[in-house]
C-alpha positions in Angstrom: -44.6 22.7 -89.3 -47.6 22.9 -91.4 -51.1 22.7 -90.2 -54.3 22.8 -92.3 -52.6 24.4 -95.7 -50.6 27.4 -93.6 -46.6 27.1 -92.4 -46.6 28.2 -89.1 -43.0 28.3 -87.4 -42.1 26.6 -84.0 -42.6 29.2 -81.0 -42.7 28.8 -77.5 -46.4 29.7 -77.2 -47.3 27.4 -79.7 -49.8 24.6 -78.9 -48.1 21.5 -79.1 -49.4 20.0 -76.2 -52.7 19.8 -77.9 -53.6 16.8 -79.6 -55.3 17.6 -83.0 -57.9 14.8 -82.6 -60.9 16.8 -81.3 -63.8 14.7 -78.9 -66.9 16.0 -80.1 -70.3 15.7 -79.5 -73.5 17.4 -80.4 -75.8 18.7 -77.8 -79.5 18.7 -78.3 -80.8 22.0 -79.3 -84.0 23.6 -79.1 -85.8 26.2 -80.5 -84.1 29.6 -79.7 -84.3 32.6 -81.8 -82.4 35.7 -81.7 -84.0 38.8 -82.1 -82.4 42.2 -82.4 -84.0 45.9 -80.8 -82.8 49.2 -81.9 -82.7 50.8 -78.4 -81.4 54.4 -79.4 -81.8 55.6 -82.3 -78.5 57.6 -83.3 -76.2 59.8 -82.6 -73.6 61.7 -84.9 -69.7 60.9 -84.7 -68.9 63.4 -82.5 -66.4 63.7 -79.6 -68.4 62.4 -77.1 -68.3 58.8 -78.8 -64.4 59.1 -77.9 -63.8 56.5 -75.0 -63.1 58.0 -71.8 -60.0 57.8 -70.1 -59.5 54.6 -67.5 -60.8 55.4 -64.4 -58.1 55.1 -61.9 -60.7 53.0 -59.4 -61.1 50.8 -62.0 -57.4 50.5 -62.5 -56.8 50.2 -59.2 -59.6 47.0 -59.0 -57.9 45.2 -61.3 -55.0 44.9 -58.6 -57.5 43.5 -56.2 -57.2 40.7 -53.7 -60.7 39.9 -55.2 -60.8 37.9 -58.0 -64.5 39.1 -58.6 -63.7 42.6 -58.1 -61.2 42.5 -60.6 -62.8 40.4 -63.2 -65.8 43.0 -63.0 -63.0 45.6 -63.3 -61.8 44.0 -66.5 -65.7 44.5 -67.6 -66.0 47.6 -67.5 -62.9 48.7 -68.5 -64.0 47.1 -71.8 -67.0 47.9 -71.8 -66.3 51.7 -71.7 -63.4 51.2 -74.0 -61.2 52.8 -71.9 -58.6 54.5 -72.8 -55.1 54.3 -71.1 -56.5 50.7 -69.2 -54.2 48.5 -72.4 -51.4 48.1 -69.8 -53.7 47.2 -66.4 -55.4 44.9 -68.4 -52.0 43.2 -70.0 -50.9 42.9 -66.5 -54.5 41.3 -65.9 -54.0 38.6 -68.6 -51.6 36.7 -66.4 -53.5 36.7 -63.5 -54.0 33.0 -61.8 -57.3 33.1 -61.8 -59.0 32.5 -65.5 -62.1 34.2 -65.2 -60.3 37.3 -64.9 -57.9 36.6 -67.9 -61.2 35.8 -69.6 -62.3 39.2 -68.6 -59.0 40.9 -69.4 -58.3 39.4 -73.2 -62.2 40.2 -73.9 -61.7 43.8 -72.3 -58.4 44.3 -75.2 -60.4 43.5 -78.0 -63.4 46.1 -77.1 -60.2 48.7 -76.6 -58.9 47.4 -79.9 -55.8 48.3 -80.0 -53.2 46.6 -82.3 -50.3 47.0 -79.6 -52.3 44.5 -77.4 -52.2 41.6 -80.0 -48.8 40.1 -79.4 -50.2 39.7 -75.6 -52.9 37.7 -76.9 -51.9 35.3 -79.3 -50.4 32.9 -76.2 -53.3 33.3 -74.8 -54.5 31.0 -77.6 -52.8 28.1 -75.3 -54.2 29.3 -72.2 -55.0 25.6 -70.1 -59.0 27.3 -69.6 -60.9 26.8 -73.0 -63.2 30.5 -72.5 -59.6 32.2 -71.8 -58.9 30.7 -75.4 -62.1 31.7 -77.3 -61.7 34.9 -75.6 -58.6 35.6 -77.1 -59.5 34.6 -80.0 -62.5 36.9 -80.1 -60.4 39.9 -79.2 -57.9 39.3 -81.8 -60.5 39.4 -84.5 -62.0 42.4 -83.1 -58.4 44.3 -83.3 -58.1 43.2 -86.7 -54.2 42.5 -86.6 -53.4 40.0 -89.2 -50.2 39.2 -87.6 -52.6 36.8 -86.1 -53.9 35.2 -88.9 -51.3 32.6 -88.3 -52.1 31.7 -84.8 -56.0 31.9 -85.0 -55.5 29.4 -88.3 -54.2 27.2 -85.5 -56.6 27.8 -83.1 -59.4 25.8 -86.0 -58.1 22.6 -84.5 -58.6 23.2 -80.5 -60.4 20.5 -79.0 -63.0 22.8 -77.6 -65.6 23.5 -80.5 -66.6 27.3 -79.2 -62.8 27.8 -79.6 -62.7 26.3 -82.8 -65.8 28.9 -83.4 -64.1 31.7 -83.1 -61.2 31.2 -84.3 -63.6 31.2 -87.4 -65.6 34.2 -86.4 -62.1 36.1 -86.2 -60.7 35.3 -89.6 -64.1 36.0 -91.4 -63.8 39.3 -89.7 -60.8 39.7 -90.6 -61.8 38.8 -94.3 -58.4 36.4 -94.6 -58.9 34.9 -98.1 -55.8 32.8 -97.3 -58.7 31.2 -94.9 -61.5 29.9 -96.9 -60.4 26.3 -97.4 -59.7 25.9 -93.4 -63.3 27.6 -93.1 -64.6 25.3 -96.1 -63.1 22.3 -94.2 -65.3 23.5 -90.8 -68.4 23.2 -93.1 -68.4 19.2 -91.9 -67.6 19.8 -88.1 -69.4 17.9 -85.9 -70.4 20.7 -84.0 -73.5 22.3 -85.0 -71.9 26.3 -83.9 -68.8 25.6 -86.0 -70.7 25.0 -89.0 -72.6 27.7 -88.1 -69.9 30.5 -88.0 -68.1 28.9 -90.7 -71.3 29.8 -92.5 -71.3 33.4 -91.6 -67.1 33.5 -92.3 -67.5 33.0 -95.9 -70.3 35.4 -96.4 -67.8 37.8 -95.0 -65.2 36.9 -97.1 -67.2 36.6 -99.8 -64.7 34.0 -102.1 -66.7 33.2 -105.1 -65.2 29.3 -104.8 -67.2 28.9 -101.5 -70.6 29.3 -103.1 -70.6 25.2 -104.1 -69.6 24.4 -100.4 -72.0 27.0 -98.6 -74.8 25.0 -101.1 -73.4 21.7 -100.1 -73.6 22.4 -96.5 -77.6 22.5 -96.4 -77.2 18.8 -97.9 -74.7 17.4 -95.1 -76.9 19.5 -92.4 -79.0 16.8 -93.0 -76.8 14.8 -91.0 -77.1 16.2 -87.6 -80.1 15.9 -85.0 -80.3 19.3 -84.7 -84.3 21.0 -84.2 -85.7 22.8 -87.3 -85.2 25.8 -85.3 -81.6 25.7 -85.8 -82.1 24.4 -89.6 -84.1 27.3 -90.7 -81.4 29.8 -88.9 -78.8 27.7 -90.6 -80.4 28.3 -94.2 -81.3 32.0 -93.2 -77.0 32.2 -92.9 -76.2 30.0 -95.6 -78.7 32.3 -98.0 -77.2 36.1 -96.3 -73.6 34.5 -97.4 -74.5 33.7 -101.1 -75.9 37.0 -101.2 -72.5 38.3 -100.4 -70.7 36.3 -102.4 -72.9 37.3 -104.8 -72.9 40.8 -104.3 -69.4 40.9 -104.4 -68.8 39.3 -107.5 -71.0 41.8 -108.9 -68.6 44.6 -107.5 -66.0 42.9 -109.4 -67.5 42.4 -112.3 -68.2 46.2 -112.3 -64.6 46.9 -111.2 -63.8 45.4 -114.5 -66.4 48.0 -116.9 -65.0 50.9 -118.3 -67.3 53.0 -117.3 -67.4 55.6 -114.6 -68.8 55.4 -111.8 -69.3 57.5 -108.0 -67.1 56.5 -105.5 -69.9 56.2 -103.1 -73.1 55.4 -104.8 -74.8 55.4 -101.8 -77.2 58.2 -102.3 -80.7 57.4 -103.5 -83.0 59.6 -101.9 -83.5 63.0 -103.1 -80.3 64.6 -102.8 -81.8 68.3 -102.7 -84.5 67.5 -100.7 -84.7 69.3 -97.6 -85.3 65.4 -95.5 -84.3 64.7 -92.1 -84.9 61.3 -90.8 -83.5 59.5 -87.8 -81.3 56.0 -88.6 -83.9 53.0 -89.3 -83.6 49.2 -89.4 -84.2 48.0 -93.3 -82.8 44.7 -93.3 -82.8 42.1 -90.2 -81.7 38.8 -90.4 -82.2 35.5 -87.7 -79.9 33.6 -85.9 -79.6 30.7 -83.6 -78.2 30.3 -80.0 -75.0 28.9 -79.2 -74.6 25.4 -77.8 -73.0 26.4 -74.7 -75.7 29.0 -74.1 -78.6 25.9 -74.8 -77.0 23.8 -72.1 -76.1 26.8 -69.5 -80.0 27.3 -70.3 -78.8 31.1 -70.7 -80.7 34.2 -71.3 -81.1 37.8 -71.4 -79.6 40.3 -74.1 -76.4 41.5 -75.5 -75.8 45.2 -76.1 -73.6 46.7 -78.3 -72.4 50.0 -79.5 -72.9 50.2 -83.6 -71.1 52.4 -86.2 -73.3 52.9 -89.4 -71.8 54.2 -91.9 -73.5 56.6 -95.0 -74.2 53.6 -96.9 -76.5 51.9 -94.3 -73.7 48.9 -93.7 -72.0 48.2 -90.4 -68.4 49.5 -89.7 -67.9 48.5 -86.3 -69.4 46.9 -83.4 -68.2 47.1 -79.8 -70.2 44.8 -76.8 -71.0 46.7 -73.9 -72.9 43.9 -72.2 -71.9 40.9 -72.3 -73.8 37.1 -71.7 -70.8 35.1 -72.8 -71.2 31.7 -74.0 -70.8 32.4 -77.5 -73.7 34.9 -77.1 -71.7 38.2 -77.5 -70.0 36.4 -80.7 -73.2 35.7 -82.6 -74.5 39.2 -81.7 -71.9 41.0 -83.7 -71.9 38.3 -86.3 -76.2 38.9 -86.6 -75.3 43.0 -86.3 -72.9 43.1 -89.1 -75.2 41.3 -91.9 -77.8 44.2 -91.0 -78.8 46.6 -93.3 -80.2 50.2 -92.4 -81.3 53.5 -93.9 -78.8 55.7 -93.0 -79.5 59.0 -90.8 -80.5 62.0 -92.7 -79.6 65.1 -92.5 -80.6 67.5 -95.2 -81.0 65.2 -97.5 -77.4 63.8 -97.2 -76.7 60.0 -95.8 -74.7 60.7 -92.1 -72.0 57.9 -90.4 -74.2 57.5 -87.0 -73.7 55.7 -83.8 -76.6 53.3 -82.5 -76.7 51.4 -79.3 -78.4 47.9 -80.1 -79.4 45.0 -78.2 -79.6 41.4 -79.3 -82.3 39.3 -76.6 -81.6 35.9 -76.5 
């Protein structure tokens, strides 16, 4: 069948039990602002940022009679990364209750592993809507676009913080194939799906979305939302023309006869004797999640951050979580930062930074 411009074939774990007609409403929102602390500063890519190895208590928790025990198992097996924990967790993906799925799917896509992604995509028609957005959330973070397919798909759940990050996982995967489905999600009626669809085509940065990114500050207008969330709004719209603008310029260059570095990263004095520890440059703003505003939800989200040499994001792992959407908009907010990379004799360094985002 098609759906949304992509042919996706039948399958047993396909959703056809779910209506595409989506009941929506919009929440009212108040004035929440995220703001992001650098906690440590940095430390080089060394062997000690290799995961450990799955604790076997922690294996052995996920087997509990205790659903709580082994949700909070699940947890920290992702949020250590654990290594050798992909098949306890698999096993913990069927579990009967669905905080501890919840748990589990979230825990795969901190572990990342590609092997884990055929385990997740039914997940995608779990009957529990944070099971759902979960899986979708760990999907993106593995990065497999085997499941570009199924998260296309997931756009039209009924459950709009599904329908986010379904979003959120494509634009981190960068699917090009995407950006009309994305462009479409411009006009949901919820204000988050806008929101991430925002921040999905700065990360795929498609020169045709600039019109619709411009268009969707007119048909904000639309929604009762608090000027709060408007000025977030334009603060995303505004990082994602500077990406689409950014890349067209790498194009454009791609297309000059002259040579250039592979890198041209390095603008400090190159045989200057400088040391300097990694340092926020560029910050941006973000809004809260729906779900968080009505859970009235607080605290922070901390995260594990790969810089690379050229002061840009590689990765981002969440160590702590809030849920809610939370933990999604924290790596969305972390990965349009910009920083001055570590120095060390002069010469730009990949570094490691542990991060939170308070909410």
């Amino acid at each position: 069948m098609v759906l949304r411009g992509r042919s996706i074939s039948n399958g047993p774990w396909l959703f056809a039990t779910r209506a595409h007609a989506q009941s929506r409403r919009m929440s009212s929102l108040r004035n929440c602002v995220q703001t992001i602390v650098l906690v440590v500063a940095f430390a080089g890519v060394t062997d000690a940022q290799k995961p450990p190895a799955a604790p076997a208590r922690l294996l052995s928790e996920l087997r509990s009679k205790d659903k709580t025990i082994r949700r909070e198992a699940a947890t920290q097996l992702g949020a250590m990364r654990a290594r050798g924990a992909v098949r306890g967790l698999a096993e913990a993906l069927t579990d009967r209750e669905a905080a501890v799925r919840e748990a589990a799917a979230f825990a795969l896509g901190q572990i990342a592993d590609p092997a884990a992604t055929g385990l997740l995509i039914p997940l995608l028609a779990d009957p529990d809507a944070e099971v759902r957005a979960s899986a979708a959330f760990a999907l993106g973070m593995i990065g497999n676009r085997k499941a570009l397919q199924a998260l296309s798909y997931a756009m039209g759940d009924t459950d709009h913080e599904v329908r986010s990050t379904a979003i959120f996982a494509l634009g981190l995967m960068q699917d090009a194939a995407a950006v009309d489905e994305i462009v479409e999600a411009l006009d949901d009626s919820s204000f988050d799906v806008r929101y991430d669809a925002v921040w999905a085509l700065g990360q795929i940065a498609e020169p045709d979305a600039e019109e619709h990114l411009r268009g969707s500050l007119v048909t904000l207008d639309l929604l009762k939302v608090d000027e709060s969330w408007r000025e977030a709004f334009r603060q995303a719209v505004q990082n994602s023309l500077e990406s689409l603008r950014t890349e067209a310029h790498a194009r454009a260059e791609a297309g000059s006869n002259r040579p250039r570095r592979a890198t041209g990263i390095v603008r400090d004095n190159r045989y200057a004797n400088t040391t300097r520890p990694l340092a926020v440059r560029q910050s941006v703003r973000a809004a809260t999640t729906e779900s968080a505003m009505q859970a009235k939800v607080s605290g922070a989200v901390k995260l594990r951050v790969l810089v690379g040499a050229d002061g840009k994001v590689v990765r981002a792992y969440v160590i702590h979580r809030l849920g809610h959407g939370l933990d999604r908009r924290a790596v969305e907010a972390i990965l349009q930062y910009r920083f001055e990379p570590e120095l060390q004799e002069g010469l730009p360094q990949t570094s490691w930074a542990d991060m939170e985002v308070k909410f």
